[in-house]
C-alpha positions as CSV (number, residue, x, y, z in Angstrom):
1,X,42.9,37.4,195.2
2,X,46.3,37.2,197.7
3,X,47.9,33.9,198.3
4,X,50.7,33.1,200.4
5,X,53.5,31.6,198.6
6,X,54.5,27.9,199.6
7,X,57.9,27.5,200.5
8,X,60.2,27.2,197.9
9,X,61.0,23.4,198.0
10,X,57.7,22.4,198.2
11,X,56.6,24.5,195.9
12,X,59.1,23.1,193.2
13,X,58.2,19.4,193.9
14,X,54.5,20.3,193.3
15,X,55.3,22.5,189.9
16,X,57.8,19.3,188.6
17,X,54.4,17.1,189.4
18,X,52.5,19.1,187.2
19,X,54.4,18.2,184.4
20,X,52.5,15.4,182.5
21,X,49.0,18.5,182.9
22,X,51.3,21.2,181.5
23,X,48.1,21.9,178.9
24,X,47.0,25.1,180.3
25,X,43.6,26.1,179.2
26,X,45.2,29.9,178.6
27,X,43.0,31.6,175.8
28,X,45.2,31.4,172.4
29,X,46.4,34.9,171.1
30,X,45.6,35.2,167.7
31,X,41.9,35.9,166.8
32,X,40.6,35.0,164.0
33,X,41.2,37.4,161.2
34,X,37.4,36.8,159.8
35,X,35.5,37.6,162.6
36,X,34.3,40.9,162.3
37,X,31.5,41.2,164.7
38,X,31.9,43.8,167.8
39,X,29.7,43.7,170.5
40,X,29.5,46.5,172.7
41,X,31.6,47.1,175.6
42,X,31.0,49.0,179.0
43,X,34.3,49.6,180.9
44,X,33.2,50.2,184.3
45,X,36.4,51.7,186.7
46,X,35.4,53.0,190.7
47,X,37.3,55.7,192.1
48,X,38.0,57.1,195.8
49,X,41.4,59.3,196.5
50,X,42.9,59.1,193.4
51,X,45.7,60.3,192.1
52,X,45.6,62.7,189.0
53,X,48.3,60.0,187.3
54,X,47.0,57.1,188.2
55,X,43.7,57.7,186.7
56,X,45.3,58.9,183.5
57,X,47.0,55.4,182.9
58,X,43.9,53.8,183.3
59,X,42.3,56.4,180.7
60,X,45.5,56.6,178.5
61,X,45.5,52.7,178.7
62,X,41.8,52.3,177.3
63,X,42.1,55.0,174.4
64,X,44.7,53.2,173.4
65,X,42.7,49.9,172.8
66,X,42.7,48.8,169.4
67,X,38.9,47.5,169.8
68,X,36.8,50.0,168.1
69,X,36.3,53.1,169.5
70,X,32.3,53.7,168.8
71,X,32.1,50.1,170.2
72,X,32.9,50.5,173.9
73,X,31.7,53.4,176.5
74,X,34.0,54.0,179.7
75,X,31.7,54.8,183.1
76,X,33.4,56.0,185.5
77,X,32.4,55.9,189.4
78,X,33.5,58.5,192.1
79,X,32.6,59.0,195.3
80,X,29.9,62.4,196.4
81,X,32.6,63.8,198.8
82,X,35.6,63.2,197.1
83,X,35.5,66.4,195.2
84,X,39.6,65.9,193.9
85,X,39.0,62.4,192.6
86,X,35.8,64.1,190.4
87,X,37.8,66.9,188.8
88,X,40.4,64.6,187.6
89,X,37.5,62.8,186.1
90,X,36.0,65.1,184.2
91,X,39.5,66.0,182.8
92,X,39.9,62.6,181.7
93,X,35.8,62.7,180.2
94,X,37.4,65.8,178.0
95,X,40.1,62.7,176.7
96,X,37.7,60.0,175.9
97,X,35.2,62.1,173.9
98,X,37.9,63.9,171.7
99,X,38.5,60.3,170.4
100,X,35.2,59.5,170.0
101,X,34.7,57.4,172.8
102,X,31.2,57.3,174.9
103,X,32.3,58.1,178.8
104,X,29.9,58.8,181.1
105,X,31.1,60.1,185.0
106,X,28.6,58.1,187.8
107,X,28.0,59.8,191.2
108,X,27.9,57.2,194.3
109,X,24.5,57.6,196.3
110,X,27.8,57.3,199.0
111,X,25.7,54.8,201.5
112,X,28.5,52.6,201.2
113,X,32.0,52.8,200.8
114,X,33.1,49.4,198.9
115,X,34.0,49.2,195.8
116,X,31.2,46.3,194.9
117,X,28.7,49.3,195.8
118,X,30.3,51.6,193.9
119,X,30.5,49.0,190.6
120,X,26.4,48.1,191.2
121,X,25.9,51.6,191.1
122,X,27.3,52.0,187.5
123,X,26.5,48.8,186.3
124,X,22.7,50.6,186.3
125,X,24.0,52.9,183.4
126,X,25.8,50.2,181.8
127,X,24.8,49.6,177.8
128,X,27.0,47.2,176.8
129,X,26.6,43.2,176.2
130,X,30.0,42.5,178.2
131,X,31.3,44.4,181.0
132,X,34.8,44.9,181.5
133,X,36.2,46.1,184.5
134,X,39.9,47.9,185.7
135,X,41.2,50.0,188.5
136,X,43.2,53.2,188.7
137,X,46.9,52.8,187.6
138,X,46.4,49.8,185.6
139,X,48.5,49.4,182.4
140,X,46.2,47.7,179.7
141,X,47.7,45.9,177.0
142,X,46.4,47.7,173.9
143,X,44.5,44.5,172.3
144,X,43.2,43.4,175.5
145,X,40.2,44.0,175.1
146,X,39.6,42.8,171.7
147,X,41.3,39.6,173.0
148,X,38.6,39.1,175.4
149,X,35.8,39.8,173.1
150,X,37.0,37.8,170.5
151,X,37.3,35.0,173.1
152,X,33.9,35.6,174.5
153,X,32.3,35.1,171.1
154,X,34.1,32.3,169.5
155,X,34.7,30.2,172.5
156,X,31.1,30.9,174.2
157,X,32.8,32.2,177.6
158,X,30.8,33.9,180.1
159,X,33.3,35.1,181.9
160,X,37.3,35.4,181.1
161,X,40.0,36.8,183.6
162,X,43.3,38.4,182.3
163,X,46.3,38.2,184.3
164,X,46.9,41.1,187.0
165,X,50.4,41.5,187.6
166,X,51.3,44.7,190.5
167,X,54.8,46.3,189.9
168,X,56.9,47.5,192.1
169,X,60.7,47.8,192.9
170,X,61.0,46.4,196.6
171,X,62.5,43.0,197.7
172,X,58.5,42.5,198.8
173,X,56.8,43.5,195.8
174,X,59.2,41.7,193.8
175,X,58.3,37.8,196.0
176,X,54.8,39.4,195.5
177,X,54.8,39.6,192.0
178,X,56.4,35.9,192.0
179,X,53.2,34.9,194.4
180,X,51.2,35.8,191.4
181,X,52.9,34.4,188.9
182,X,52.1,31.4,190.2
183,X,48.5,31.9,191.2
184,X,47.9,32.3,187.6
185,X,50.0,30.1,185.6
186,X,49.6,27.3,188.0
187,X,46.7,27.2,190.7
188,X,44.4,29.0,188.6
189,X,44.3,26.6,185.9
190,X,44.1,23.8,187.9
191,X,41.7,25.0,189.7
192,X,39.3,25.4,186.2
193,X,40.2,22.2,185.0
194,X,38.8,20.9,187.8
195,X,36.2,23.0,189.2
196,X,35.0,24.6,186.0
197,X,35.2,28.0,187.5
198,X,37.8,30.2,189.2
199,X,37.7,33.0,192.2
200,X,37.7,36.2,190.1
201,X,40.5,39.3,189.8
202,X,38.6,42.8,189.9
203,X,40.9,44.3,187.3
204,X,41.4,42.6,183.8
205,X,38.2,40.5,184.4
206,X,35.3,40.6,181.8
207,X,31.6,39.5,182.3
208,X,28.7,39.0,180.5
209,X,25.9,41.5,181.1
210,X,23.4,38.3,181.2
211,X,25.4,37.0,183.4
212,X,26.1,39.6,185.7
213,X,21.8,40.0,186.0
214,X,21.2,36.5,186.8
215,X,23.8,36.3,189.9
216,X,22.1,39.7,191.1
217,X,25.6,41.7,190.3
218,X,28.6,41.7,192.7
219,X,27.7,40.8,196.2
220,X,28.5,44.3,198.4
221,X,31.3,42.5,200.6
222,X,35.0,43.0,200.7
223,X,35.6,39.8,198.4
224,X,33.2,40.2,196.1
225,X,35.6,39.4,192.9
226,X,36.7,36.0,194.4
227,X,32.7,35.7,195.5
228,X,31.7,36.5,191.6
229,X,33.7,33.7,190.7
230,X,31.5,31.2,193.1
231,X,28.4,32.7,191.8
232,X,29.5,32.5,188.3
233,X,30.0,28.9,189.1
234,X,27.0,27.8,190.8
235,X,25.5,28.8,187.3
236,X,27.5,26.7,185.3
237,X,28.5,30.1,183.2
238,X,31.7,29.3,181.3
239,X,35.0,30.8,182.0
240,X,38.5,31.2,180.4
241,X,41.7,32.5,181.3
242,X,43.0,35.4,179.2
243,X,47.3,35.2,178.5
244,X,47.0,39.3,178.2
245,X,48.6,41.2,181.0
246,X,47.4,44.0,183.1
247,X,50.3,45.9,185.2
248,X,48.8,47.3,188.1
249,X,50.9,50.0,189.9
250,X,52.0,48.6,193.5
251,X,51.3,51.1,196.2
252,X,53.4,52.6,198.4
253,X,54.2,51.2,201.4
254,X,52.5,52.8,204.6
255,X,52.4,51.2,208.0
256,X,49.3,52.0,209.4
257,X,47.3,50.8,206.0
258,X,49.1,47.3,206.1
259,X,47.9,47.1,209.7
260,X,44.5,47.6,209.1
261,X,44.3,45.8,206.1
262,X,44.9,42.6,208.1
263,X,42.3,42.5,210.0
264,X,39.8,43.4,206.8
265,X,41.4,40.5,205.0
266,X,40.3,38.1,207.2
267,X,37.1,39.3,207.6
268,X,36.3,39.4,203.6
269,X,37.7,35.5,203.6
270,X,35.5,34.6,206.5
271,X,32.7,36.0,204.0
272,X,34.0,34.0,201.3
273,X,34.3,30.8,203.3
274,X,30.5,31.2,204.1
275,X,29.5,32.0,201.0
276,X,31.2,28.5,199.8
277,X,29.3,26.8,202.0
278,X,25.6,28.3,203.0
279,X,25.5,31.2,199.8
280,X,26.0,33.7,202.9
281,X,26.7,37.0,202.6
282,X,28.3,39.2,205.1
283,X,27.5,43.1,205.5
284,X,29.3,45.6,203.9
285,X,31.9,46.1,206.1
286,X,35.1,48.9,206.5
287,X,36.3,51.2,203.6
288,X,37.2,49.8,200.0
């Protein structure tokens, strides 16, 4: 979810306030060396116009996981037109079942172009008793996922979010990547000590199956991470905040896109602010 960063001033008076709360309620790293159960894990990842790289870190990212192998299955959904995106797919199918991992590639019925869509679509196929969930060009730290799991199962969580970081080498991406540094190691857990839940990242983010059924799966609008999160909420399910990193490559930078993003970004928080209030939700509405 984007923020716009306070000024700087400001912003350092509030962080020097928070001093005396300084307890963040960050999962701790280690997991306990005698748990030994595995519960098993479907990956889901939408595509639409990707690059042949960026969905190889994503795939190179998740073999490398040191959670069992035979205990988590990678679904993949693409797009029925997007006839690129699929062959790059199936390359990377070839990669996950020469280490022994269950993948499975998931045609779109294409009636929608949103990635919520997309992710209902697959979640149909899905096996596993958590549901993790990452984008193309995401960098995965190799325990992440047992991390999670581990958390899930000790602490009881329904729902843990891992921190999603977008790198990039431009004076912008650089204040952006500061922006989220702060949205997660200070609004976000202020926001769960206090609310008990937290708007949701779609990368990194990890949900119980369970879960997912009882809130009806992602709402199809153009928030429907941060939405998740209210859902989630409503429910009294129990989230946690996961100190492992995801490293999202930052896109390039293209006029026209940042244009029309604007205008989609306001509509998706509009959606969000009625959801908040009335459990509204909008249409689908404009490409992912």
């Amino acid at each position: 979810m984007s923020l716009g960063v306070d000024p700087i001033i400001s912003n350092l008076f509030f962080t020097l306030s928070l001093i005396p709360h300084a307890s963040l309620p960050i999962a701790p790293n280690a997991p306990s060396s005698a748990w030994i159960f595995y519960p098993f894990v479907s990956v889901l990842i939408t595509f639409f116009e990707e690059t042949k790289e960026d969905i190889h870190i994503t795939i190179t990212s998740l073999i490398n996981q040191t959670y069992p192998k035979t205990r988590y299955e990678v679904l993949m959904v693409v797009e029925p037109n997007d006839e690129a995106t699929k062959r790059y797919v199936c390359d990377s199918l070839t990669e996950l079942h020469r280490v022994g991992i269950m993948a499975t590639v998931i045609q779109s019925d294409g009636k929608k172009r949103l990635k919520p869509h997309a992710l209902n679509i697959g979640l149909r196929y899905a096996k596993g008793e958590v549901c993790a969930f990452y984008d193309a060009s995401d960098y995965i730290e190799p325990d992440q996922l047992h991390k999670a799991i581990v958390l899930m199962v000790q602490e009881r969580k329904d729902a843990v979010q891992a921190i999603v970081l977008r790198h990039g080498l431009s004076f912008l991406s650089r204040f952006l990547l500061f922006d989220t540094l702060l949205w997660y190691r200070k609004y976000l857990p202020i926001t769960l000590r206090f609310a008990k839940g937290i708007p949701l990242s779609g990368e990194g983010l990890f949900i119980r199956t369970n879960a997912l059924r009882e809130v009806g799966y992602f709402p199809e609008v153009l928030t429907e991470d941060a939405e998740m999160g209210l859902l989630l909420t409503e429910k009294a399910k129990a989230f946690a905040l996961l100190d492992s990193v995801v490293i999202e490559k930052a896109a390039p930078f293209k006029f026209q896109l940042t244009v029309l993003r604007k205008p989609l970004v306001v509509v998706g928080l509009g959606c969000l602010k009625a959801a908040s209030r009335a459990q509204f939700s909008c249409p689908g509405f404009g490409p992912r």
